[in-house]
N, C-alpha and C positions, 0 to 999 in steps of 0.2 A: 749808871750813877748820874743822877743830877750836880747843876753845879746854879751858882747864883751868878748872875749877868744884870749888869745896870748898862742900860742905855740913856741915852739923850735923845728927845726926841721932843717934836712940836705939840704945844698942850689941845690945840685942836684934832690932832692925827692921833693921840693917846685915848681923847672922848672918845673920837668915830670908832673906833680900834675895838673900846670897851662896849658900848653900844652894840656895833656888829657879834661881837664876842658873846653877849649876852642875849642877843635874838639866835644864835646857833649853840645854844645852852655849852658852850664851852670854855674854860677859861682865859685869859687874856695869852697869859704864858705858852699854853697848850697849842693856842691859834699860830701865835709866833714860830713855836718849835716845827710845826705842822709845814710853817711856811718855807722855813729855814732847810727843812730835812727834803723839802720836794722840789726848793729851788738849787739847792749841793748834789743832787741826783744826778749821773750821767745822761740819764734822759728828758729832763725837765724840761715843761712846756713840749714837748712832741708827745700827741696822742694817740693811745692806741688806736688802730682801726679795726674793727670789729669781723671778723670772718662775713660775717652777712651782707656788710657795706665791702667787704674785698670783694663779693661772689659781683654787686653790680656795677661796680668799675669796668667803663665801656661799653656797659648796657645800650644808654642813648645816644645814637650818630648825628651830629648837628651837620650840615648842610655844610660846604664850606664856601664863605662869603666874607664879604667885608666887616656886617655887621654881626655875625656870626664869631668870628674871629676876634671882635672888639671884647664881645661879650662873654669868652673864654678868657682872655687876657686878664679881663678884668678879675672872672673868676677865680683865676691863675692866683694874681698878685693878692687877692685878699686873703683864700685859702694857706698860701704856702709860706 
């Protein structure tokens, strides 16, 4: 069952909103509901990973070093 919902929002961020909405042929509400329903998800925002990408998990052994290790961390903190 649908229901009717008013929001308040900034007249700039309602353009962009419609804009985007209208370059992904769908409509304003639908984008919203889409957002709403996959940000309320138990899992939201964590991604599946693919059997393919599990299989080469560990694949490649980097050296251990200092800058080795910088550049895992780094990898670390952006990834997770």
């Amino acid at each position: 069952m649908d229901s009717k919902l008013t929001l308040k929002l900034d007249n700039g961020v309602i353009e962009r909103a419609k804009m985007y909405a209208k370059e992904q042929n769908i409509s304003l509400s639908k984008l919203i509901e889409n957002y709403l329903d996959a940000l309320t998800k138990g899992n939201a925002g964590k991604a599946e990973v693919s059997p393919l990408v599990e299989s080469l998990t560990g694949v490649v052994k980097l050296k251990e070093g200092a800058e080795n290790r910088k550049y895992i961390d780094y990898l670390s903190n952006k990834y997770n």
